[in-house]
N, C-alpha and C positions, 0 to 999 in steps of 0.2 A: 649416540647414533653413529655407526660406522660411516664410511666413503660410500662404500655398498649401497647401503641404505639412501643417502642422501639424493643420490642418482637416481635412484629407484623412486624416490619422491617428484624429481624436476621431469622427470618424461612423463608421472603420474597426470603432474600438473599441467604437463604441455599435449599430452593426448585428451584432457579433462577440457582446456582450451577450444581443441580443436572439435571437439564435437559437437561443445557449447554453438563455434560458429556455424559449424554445419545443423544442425537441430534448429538456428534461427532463423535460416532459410526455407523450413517448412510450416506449412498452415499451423497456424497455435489452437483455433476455435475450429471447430467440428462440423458447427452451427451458429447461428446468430443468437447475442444475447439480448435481453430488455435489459434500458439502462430504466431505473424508476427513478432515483437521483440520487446527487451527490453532495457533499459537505469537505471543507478542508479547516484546520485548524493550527494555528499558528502561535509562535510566545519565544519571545525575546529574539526573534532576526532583524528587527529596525524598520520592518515592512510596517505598513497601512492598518496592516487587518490582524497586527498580535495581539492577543486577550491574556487577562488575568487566567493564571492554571485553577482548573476546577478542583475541591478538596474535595479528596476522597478517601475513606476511611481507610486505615491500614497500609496508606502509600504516600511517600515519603521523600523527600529529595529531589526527586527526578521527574521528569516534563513526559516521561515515555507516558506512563499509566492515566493521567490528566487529558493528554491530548488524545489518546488514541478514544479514551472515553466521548469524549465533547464529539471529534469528528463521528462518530456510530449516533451518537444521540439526535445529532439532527438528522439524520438520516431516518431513524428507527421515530424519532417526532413528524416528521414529515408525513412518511407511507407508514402508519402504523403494521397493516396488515397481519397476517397469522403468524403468532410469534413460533409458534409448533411446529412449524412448514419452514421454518428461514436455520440455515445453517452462517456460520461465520469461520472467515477467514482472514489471519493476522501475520502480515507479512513485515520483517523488519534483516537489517542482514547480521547484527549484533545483536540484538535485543536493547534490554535499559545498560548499554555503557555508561550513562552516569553512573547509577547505584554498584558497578560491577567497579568503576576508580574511586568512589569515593567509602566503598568495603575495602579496597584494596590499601587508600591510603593509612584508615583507621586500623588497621590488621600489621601492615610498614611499621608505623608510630609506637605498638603495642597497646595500643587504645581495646578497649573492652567490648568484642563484637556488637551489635546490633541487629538481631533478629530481624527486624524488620529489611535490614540490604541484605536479602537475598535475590540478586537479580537473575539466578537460570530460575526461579517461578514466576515473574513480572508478566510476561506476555501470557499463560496460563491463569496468572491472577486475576487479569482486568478483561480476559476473556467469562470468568466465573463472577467478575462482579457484576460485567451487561449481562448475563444472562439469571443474575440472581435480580435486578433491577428493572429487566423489560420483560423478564418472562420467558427468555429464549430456550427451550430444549431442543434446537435438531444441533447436530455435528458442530464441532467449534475445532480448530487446526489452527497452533502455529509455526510459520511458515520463515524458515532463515534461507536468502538467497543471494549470489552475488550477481547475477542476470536481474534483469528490469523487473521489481515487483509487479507493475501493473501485467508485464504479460502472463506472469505468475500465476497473478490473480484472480486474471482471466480464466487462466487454464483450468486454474483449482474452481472457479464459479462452472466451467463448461462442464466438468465430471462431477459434480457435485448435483447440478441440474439434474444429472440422467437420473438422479433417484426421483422415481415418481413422488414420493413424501416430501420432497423437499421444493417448493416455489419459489425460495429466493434465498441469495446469500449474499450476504455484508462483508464486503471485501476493504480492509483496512491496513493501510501503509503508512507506517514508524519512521522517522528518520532523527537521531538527533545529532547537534554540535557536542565536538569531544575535548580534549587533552592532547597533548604530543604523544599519548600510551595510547590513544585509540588513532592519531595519525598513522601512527608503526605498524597500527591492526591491521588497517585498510589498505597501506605498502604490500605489507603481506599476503591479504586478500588477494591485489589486483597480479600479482606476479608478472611483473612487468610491463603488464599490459597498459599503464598509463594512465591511471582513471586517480585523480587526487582524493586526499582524506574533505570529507564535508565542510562546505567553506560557511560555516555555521559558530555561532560563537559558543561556549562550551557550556552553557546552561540552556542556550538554544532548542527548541524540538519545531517539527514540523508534523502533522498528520491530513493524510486524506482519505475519504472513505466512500465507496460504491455500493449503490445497493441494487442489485441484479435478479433479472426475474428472466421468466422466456419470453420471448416477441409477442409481440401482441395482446391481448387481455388489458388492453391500457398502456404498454410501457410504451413513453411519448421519446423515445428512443431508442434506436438500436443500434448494435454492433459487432461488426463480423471482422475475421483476417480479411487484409489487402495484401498484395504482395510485398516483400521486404524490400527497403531502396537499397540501392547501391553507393549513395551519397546523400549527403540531408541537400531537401529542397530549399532552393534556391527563392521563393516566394512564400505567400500566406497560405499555399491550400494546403500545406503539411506545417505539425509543429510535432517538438518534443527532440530532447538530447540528454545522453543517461551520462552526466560526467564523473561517475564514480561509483563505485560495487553499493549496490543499493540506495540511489538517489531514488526519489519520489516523485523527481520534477513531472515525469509523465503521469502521475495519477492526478498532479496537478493542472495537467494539461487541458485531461482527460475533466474533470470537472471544470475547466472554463468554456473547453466544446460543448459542453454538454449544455452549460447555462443559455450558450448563444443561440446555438440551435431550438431551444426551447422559446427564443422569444424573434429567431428571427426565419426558423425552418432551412430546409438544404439540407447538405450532406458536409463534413469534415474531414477529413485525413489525420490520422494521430498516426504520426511516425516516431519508434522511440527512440533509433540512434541508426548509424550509417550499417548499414548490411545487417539491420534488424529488425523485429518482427514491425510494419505498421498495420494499424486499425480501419476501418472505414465505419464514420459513425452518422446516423440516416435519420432526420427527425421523421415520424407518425402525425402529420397536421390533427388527423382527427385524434387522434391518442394525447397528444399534449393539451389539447383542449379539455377532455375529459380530464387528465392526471391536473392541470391548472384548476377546474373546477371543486377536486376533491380536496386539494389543499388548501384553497379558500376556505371550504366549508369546516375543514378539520380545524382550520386554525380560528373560526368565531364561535368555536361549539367550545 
């Protein structure tokens, strides 16, 4: 690559910057969504809540395709609803880094490929295996981003909605712990913008997942744009902080508001970072009641 070139790359970068922060200054949702609920899943961070990785045929190594499974499942367990009508959306900002260094080392070494690490189909893969497993035919989108997956996800669940055929969509966020090869990625990524590589350990993965419908009809939550802070709040009525290109903390957020509201009613603020998009999330008293009684029942049948 020439000098030429190079320059022509760093103003790409820095015009690409600045629109990003201007774009997050504006409404992200159109309309309010229904939250139906949510699920997160967790393996090997040294948290409370990490599970054995679920086995799943044909995958192999890597925590990406296990977790992103398990967090859709409870989801897709919970509200069963028309699997015909629900489209899915899979956000991650690398995809499975594991399988993409651990192809790379075996390829280094002169070691004898393995079919199986191919990680640019992973997030395609385990989107064809929930929908060969629950039944799913509407739209399915994976989604690489270095801005906040959840607002992402949002956005992609708010245009996805406008199709009259589609009622709901399963919105699911990847993140896993890397190597020093995938620290230098995320260097890269943030372009100096400061956001560190995942403070995750390198077998690590994290998953959370949304499953979204329009207001009302049941959904015992909802959620619209708030305006963007100009600094994270200084108390409890806002939460969420995005420390690096593709963190999930806010999806995580986003399903702990979601729980509480469900057992204790009010409203929440999910804010995902300083001069970025936040949420405002409303519980439905009479809709959470109803949504609570259906998953009783689903769950003794």
């Amino acid at each position: 690559m020439t000098p030429t070139e190079n320059t022509t790359t760093r103003n790409t970068n820095t015009t690409n910057a600045t629109t990003t922060a201007e774009n997050s200054q504006k409404t992200v949702l159109r309309s309010s969504l229904g939250v139906l609920t949510t699920a997160t899943a967790t393996h090997g961070t040294g948290r409370d809540g990490d599970i054995p990785l679920p086995r799943l045929p044909g995958f192999v190594e890597s925590a990406f395709s296990p977790l992103a499974y398990e967090a859709a499942r409870q989801c897709l367990a919970e509200r069963p609803g028309e699997r015909s009508r629900t489209a899915v959306a899979l956000a991650s900002t690398a995809g499975d880094t594991t399988t993409a260094d651990l192809a790379s080392r075996r390829m280094v070494s002169g070691r004898v490929h393995n079919p199986l690490l191919f990680m640019q189909a992973t997030p395609n893969s385990v989107l064809g295996y929930l929908s060969r497993e629950f039944g799913i035919t509407g739209q399915m989108f994976s989604l690489s981003t270095l801005d906040d997956p959840l607002t992402e996800l949002l956005s992609m669940a708010d245009l996805l909605l406008e199709d009259p055929e589609v009622d709901r969509v399963l919105a699911v966020g990847v993140e896993l712990g890397g190597s020093e090869r995938l620290a230098a990625v995320y260097e890269e990524l943030a372009d100096g913008r400061g956001h560190p590589a995942p403070a995750l350990p390198a077998d690590a993965g994290l998953a959370a997942a949304v499953l979204l419908g329009r207001p009302g009809n049941g959904t015992p939550v909802s959620i619209r744009s708030a305006e963007a802070y100009e600094n994270e709040p200084e108390n409890d009525s806002g939460t969420g902080t995005r420390a690096h290109p593709g963190d999930i903390q806010s999806l995580f957020d986003l399903a702990a508001a979601h729980q509480r509201l469900l057992q204790e009613g009010g409203s929440h603020l999910l804010v995902t970072g300083s001069r970025a998009p936040a949420f405002l999330l409303t519980a439905d008293t009479e809709a959470k009641t109803d949504a609570r009684n259906e998953t009783e029942t689903h769950a003794h049948q």
